[in-house]
N, CA, C and O atoms as CSV, one atom per row, in Angstrom:
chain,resi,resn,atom,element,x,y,z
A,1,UNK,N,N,59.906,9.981,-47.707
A,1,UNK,CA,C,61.206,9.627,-48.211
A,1,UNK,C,C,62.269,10.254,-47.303
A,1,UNK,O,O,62.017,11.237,-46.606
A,2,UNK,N,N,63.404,9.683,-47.331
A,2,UNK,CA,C,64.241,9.910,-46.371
A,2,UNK,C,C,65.144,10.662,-46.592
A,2,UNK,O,O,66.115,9.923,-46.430
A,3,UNK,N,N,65.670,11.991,-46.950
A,3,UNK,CA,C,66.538,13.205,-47.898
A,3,UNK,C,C,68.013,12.110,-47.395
A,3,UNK,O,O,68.425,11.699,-46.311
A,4,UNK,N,N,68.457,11.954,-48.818
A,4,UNK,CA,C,69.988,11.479,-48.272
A,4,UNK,C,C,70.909,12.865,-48.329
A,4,UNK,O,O,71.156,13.547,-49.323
A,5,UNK,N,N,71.273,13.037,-47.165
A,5,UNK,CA,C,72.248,14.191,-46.928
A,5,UNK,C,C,73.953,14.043,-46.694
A,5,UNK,O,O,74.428,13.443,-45.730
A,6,UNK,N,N,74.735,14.674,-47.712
A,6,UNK,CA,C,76.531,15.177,-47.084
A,6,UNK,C,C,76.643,14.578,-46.157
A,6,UNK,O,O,75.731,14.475,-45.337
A,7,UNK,N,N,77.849,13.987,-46.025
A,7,UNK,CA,C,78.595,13.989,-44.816
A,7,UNK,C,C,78.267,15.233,-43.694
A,7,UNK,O,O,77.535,16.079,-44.208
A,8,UNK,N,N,78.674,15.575,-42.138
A,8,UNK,CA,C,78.072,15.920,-41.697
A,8,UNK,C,C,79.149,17.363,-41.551
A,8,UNK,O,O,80.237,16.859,-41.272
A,9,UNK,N,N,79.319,18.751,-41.607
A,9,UNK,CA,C,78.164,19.265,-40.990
A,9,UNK,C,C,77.847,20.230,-42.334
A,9,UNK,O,O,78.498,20.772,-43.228
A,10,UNK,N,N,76.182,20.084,-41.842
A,10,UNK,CA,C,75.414,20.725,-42.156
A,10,UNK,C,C,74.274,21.213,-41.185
A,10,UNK,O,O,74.256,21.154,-39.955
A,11,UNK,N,N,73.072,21.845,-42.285
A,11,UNK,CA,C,72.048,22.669,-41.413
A,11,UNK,C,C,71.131,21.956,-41.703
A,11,UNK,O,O,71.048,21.265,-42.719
A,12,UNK,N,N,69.791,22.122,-40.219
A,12,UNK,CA,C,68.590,21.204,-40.543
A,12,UNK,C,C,67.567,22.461,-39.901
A,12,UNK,O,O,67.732,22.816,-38.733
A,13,UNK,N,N,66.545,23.071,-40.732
A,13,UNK,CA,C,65.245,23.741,-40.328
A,13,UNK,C,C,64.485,22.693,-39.994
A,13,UNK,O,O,64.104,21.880,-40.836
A,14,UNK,N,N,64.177,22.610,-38.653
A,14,UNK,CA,C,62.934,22.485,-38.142
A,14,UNK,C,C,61.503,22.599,-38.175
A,14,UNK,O,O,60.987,23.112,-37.182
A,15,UNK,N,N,60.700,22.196,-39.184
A,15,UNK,CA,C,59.243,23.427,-38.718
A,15,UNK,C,C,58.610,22.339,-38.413
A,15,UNK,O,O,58.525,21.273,-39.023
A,16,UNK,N,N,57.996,22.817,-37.035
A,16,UNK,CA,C,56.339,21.576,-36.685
A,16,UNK,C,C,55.464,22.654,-36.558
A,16,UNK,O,O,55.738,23.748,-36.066
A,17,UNK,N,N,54.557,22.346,-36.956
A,17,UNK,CA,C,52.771,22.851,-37.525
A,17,UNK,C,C,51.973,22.101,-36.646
A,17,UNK,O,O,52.275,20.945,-36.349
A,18,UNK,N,N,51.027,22.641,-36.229
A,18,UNK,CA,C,49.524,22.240,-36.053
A,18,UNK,C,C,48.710,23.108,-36.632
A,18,UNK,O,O,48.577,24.259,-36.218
A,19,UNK,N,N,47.768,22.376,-38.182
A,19,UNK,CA,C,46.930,22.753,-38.857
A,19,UNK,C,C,45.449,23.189,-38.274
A,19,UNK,O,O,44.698,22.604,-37.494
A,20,UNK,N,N,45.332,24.412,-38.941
A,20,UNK,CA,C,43.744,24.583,-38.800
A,20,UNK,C,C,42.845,23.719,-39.529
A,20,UNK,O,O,43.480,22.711,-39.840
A,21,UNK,N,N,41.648,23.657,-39.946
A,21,UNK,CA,C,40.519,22.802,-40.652
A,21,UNK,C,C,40.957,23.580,-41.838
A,21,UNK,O,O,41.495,24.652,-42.119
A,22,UNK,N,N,40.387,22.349,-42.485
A,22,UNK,CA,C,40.214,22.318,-44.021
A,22,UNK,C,C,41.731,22.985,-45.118
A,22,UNK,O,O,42.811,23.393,-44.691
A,23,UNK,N,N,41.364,22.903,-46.284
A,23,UNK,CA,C,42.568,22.905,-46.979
A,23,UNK,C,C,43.128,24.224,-46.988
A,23,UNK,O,O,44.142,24.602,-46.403
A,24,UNK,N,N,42.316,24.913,-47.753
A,24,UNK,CA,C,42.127,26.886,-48.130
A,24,UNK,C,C,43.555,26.816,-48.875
A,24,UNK,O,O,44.440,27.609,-48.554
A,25,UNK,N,N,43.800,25.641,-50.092
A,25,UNK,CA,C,45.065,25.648,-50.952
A,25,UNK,C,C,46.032,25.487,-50.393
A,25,UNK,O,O,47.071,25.763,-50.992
A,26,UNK,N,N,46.116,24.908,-48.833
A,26,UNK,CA,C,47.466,24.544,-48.632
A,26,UNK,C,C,48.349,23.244,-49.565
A,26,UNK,O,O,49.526,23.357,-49.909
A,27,UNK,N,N,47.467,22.031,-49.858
A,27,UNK,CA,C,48.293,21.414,-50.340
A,27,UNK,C,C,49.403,22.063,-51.532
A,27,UNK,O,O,50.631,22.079,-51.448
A,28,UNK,N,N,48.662,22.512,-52.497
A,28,UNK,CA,C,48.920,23.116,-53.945
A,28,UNK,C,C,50.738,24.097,-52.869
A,28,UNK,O,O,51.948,23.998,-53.077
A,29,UNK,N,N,50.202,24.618,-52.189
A,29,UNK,CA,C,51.237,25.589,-51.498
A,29,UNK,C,C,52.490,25.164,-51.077
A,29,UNK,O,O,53.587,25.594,-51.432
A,30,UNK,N,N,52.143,24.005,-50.041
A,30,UNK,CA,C,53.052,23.528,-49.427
A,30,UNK,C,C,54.166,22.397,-50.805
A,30,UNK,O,O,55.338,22.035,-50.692
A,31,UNK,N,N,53.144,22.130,-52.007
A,31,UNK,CA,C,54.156,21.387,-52.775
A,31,UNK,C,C,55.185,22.262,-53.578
A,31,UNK,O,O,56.401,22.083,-53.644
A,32,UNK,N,N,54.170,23.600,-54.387
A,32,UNK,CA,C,54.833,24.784,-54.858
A,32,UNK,C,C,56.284,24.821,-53.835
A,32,UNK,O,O,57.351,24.920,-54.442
A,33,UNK,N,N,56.332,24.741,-52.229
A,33,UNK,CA,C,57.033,25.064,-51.454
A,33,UNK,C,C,58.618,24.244,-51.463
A,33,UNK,O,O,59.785,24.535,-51.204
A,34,UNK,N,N,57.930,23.197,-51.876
A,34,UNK,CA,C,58.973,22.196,-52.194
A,34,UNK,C,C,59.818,22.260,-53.104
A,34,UNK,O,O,61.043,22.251,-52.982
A,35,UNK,N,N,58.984,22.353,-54.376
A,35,UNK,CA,C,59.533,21.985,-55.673
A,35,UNK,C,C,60.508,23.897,-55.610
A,35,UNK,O,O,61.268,24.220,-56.523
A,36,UNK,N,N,60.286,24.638,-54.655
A,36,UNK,CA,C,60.603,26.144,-55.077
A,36,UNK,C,C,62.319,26.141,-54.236
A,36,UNK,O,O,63.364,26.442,-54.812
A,37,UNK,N,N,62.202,25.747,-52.879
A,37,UNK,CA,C,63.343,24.871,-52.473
A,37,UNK,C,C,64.560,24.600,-52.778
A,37,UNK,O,O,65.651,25.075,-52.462
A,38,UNK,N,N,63.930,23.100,-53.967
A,38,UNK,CA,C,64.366,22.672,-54.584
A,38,UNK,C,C,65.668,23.286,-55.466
A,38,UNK,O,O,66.732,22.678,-55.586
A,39,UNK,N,N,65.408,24.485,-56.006
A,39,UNK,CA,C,65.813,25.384,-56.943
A,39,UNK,C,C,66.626,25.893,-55.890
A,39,UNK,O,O,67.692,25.353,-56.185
A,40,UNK,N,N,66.874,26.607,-54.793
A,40,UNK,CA,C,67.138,27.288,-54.210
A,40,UNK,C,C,68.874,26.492,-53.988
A,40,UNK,O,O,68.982,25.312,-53.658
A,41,UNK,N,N,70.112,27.420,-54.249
A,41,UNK,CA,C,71.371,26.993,-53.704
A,41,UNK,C,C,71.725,26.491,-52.257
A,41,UNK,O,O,71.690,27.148,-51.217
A,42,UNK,N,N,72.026,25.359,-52.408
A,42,UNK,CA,C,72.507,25.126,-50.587
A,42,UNK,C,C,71.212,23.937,-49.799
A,42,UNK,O,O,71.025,23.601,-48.629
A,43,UNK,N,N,70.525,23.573,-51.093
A,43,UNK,CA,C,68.986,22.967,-50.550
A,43,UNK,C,C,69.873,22.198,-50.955
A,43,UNK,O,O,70.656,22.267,-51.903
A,44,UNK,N,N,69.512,20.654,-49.325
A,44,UNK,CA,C,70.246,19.579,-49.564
A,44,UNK,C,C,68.996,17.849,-49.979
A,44,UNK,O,O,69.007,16.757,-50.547
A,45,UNK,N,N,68.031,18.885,-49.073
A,45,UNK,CA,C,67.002,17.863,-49.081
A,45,UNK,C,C,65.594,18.265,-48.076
A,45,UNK,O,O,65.534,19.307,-47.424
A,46,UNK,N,N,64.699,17.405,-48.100
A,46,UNK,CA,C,63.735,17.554,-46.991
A,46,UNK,C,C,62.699,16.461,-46.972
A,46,UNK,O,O,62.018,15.875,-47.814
A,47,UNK,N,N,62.860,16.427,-45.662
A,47,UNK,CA,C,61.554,14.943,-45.245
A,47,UNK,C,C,60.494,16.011,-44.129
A,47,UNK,O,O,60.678,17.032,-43.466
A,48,UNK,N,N,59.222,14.981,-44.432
A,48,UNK,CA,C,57.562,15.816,-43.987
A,48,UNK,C,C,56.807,14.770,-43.373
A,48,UNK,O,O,56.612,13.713,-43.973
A,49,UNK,N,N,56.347,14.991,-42.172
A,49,UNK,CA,C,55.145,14.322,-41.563
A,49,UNK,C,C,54.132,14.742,-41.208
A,49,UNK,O,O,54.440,15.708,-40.510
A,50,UNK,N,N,52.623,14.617,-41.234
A,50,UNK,CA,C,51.821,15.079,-40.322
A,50,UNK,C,C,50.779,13.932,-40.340
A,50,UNK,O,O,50.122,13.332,-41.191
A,51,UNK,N,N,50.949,13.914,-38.923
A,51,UNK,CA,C,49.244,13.057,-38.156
A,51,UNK,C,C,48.626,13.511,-38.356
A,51,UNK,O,O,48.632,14.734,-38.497
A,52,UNK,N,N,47.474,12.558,-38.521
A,52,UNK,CA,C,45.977,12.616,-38.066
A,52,UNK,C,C,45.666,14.260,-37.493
A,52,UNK,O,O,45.449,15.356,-38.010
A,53,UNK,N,N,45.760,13.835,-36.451
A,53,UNK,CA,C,45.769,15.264,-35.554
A,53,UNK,C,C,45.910,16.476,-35.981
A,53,UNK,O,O,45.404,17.356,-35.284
A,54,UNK,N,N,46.613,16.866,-37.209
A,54,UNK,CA,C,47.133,18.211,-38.257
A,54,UNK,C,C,48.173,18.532,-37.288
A,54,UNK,O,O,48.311,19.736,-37.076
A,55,UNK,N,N,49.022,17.645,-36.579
A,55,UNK,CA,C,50.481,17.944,-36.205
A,55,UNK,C,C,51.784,17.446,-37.104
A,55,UNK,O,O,52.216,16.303,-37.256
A,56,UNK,N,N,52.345,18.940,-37.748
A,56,UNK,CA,C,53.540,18.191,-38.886
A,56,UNK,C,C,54.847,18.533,-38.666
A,56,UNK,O,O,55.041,19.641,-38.167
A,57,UNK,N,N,55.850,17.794,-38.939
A,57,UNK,CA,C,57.339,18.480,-38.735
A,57,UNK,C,C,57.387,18.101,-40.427
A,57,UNK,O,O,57.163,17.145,-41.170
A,58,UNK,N,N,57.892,19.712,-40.501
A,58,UNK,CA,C,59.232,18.911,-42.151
A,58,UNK,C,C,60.293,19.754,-41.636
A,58,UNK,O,O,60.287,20.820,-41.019
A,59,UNK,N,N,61.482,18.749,-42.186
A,59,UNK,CA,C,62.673,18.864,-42.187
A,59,UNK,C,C,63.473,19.506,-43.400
A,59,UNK,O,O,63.920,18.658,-44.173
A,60,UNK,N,N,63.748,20.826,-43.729
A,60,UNK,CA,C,64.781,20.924,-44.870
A,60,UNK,C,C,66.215,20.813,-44.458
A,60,UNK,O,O,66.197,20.824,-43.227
A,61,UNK,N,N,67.318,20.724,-44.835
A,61,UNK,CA,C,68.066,20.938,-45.132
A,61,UNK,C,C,69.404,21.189,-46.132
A,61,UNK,O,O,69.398,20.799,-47.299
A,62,UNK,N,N,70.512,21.866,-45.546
A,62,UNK,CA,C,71.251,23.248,-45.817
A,62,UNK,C,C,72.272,23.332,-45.977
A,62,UNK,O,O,72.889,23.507,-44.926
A,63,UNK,N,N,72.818,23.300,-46.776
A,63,UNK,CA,C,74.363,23.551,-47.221
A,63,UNK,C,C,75.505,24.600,-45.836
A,63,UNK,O,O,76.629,24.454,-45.356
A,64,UNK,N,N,74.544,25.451,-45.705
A,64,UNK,CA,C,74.903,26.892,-44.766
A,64,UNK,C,C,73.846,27.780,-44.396
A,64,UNK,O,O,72.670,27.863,-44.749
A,65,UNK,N,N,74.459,28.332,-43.707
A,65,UNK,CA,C,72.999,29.261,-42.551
A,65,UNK,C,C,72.599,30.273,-43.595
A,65,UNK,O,O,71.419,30.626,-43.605
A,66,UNK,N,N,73.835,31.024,-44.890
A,66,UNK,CA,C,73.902,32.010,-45.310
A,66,UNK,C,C,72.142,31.546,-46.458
A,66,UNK,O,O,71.189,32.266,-46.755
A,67,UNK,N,N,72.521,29.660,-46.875
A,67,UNK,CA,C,71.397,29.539,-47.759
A,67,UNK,C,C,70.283,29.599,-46.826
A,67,UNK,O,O,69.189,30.013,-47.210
A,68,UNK,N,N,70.464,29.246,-45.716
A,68,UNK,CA,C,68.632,29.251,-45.010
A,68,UNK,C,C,68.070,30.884,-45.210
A,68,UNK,O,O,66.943,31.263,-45.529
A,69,UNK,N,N,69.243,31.648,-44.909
A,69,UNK,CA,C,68.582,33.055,-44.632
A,69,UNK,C,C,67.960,33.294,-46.065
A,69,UNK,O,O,66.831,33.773,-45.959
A,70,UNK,N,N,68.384,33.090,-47.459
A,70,UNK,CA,C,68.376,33.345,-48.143
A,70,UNK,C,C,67.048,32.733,-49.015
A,70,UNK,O,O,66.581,33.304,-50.001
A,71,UNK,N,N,66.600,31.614,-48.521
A,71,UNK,CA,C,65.378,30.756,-48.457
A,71,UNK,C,C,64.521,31.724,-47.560
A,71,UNK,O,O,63.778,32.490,-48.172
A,72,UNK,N,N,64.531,31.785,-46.209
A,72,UNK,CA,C,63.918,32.452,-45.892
A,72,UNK,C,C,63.102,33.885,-46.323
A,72,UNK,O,O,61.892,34.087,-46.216
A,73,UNK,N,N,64.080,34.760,-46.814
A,73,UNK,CA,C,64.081,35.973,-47.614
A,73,UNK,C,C,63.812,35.968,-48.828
A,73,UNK,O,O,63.685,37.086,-49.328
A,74,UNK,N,N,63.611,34.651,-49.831
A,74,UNK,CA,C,62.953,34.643,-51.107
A,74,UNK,C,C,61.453,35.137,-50.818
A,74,UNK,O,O,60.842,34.972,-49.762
A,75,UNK,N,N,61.074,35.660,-51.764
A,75,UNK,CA,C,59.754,36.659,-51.428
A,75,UNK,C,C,58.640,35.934,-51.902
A,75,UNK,O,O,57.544,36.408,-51.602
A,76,UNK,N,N,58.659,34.776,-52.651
A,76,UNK,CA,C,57.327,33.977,-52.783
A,76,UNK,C,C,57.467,33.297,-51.498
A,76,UNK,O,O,56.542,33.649,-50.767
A,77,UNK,N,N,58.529,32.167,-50.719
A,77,UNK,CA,C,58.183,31.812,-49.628
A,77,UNK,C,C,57.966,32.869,-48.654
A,77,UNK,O,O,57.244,32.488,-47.733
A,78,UNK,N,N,58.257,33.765,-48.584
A,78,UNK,CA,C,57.804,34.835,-47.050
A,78,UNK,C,C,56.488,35.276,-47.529
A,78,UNK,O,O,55.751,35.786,-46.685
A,79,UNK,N,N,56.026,35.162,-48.840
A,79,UNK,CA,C,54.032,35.421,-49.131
A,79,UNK,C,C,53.331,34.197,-48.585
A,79,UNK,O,O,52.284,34.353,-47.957
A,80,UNK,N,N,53.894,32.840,-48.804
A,80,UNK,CA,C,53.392,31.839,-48.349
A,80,UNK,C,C,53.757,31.718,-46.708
A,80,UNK,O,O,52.861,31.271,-45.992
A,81,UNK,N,N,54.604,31.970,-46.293
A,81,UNK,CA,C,55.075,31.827,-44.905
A,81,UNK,C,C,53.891,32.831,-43.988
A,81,UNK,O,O,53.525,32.385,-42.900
A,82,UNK,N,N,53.394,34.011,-44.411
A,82,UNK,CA,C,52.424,34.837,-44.339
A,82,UNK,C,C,50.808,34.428,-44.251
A,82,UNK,O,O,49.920,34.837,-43.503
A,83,UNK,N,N,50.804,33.700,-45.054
A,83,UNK,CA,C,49.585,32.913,-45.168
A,83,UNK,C,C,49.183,31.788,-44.806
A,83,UNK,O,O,48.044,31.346,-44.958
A,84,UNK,N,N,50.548,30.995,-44.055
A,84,UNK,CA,C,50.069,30.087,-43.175
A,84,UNK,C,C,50.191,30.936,-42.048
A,84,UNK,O,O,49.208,30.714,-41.341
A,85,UNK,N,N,50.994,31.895,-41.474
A,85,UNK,CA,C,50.697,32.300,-40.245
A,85,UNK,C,C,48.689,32.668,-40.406
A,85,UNK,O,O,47.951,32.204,-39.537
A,86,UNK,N,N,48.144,33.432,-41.477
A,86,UNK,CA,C,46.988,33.608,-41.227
A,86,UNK,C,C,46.181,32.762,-41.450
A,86,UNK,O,O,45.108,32.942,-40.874
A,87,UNK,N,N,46.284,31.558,-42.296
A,87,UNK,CA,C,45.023,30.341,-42.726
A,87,UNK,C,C,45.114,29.496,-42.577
A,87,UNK,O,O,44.084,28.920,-42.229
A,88,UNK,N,N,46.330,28.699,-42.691
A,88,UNK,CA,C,46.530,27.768,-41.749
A,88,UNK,C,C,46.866,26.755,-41.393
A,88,UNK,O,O,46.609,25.605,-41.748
A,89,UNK,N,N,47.802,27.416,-40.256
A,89,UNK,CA,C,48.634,27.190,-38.904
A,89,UNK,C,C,47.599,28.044,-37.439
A,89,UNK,O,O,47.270,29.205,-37.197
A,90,UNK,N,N,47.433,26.988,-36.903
A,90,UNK,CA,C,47.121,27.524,-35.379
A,90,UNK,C,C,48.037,27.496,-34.288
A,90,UNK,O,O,47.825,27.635,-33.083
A,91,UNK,N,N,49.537,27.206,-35.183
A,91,UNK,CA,C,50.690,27.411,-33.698
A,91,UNK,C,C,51.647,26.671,-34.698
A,91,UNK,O,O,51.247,25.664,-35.282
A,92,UNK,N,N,53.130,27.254,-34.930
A,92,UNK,CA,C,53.877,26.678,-35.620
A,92,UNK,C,C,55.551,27.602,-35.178
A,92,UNK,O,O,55.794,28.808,-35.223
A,93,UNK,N,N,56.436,26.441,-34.777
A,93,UNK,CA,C,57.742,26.774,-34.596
A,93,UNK,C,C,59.027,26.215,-35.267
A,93,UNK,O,O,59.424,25.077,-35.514
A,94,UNK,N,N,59.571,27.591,-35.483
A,94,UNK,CA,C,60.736,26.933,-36.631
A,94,UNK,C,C,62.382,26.946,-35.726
A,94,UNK,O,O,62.936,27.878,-35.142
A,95,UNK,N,N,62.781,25.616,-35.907
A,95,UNK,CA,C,64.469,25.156,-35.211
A,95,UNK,C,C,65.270,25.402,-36.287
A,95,UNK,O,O,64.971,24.976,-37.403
A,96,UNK,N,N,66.399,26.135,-36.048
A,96,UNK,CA,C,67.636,25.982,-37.061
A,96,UNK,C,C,69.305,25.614,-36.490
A,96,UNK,O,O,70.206,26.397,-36.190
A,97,UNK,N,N,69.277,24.021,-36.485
A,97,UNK,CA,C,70.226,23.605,-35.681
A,97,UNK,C,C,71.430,23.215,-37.034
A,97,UNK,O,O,71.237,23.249,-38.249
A,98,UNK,N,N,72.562,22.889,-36.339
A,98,UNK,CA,C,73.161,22.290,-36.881
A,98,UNK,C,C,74.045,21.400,-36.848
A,98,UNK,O,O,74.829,21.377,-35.899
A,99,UNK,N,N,74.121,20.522,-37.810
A,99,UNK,CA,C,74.295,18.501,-37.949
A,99,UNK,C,C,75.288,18.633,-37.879
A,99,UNK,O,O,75.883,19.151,-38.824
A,100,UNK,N,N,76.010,18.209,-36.653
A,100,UNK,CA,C,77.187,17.957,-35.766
A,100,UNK,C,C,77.895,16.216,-36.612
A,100,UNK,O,O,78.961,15.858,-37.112
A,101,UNK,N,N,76.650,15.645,-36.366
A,101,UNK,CA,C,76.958,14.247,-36.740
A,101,UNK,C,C,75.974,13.410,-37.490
A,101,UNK,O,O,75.001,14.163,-37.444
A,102,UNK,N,N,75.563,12.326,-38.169
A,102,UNK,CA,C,74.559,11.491,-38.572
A,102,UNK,C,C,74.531,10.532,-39.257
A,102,UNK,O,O,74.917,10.323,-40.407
A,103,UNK,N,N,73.931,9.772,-38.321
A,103,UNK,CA,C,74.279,8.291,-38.376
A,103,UNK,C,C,72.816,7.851,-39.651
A,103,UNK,O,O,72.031,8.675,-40.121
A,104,UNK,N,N,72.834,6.437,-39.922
A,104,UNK,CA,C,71.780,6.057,-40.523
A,104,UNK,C,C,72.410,4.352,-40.558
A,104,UNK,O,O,73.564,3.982,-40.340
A,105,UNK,N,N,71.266,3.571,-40.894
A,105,UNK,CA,C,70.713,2.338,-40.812
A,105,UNK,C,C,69.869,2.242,-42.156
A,105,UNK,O,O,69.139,3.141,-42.574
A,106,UNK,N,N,70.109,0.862,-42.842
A,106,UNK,CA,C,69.270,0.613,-43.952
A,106,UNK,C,C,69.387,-0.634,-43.938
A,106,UNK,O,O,70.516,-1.123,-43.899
A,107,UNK,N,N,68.289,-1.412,-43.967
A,107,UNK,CA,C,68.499,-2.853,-44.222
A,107,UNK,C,C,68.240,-3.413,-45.492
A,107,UNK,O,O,68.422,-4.615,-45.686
């Protein structure tokens, strides 16, 4: 699904993943991750992909940098953020840019 986001500017986290094998409760995690987000002030939205391959980008975005930090620093996501660094993620980098402009198309 496609997060309909504010007029522009706002903030967009970056994360692309490449998964290790098998689950070890990520799904259950990564939705907890969502729906926890969700709750969080300044959460505008977020879209998720991953190939075949276990290569994923999701996209959140952010009201303000002050809410990312503050997402970041919630202490159930930094237990989970912890545990994909150890179970798994075999290489994962996070972008925190921000939406200058954005266009969209719908037919």
């Amino acid at each position: 699904m496609i997060a309909k986001t504010p007029p522009a500017p706002y903030y967009a986290v970056i994360f692309t993943s490449l998964r290790t094998d098998g689950d070890h409760g990520y799904e259950q995690a990564a939705t907890r991750m969502v729906e926890l987000a969700r709750e969080q002030p300044g959460f505008l939205g977020v879209e998720s992909a991953r190939g075949e391959d276990g290569l994923g980008i999701t996209v959140s975005y952010w009201a303000s940098e002050a809410a990312i930090l503050a997402w970041k620093h919630h202490p159930e996501h930094s237990e989970i953020r912890e545990r994909g660094r150890s179970t798994w993620y075999s290489s994962c980098h996070t972008r925190v840019c921000k939406v200058e402009r954005a266009y969209a198309f719908k037919q």
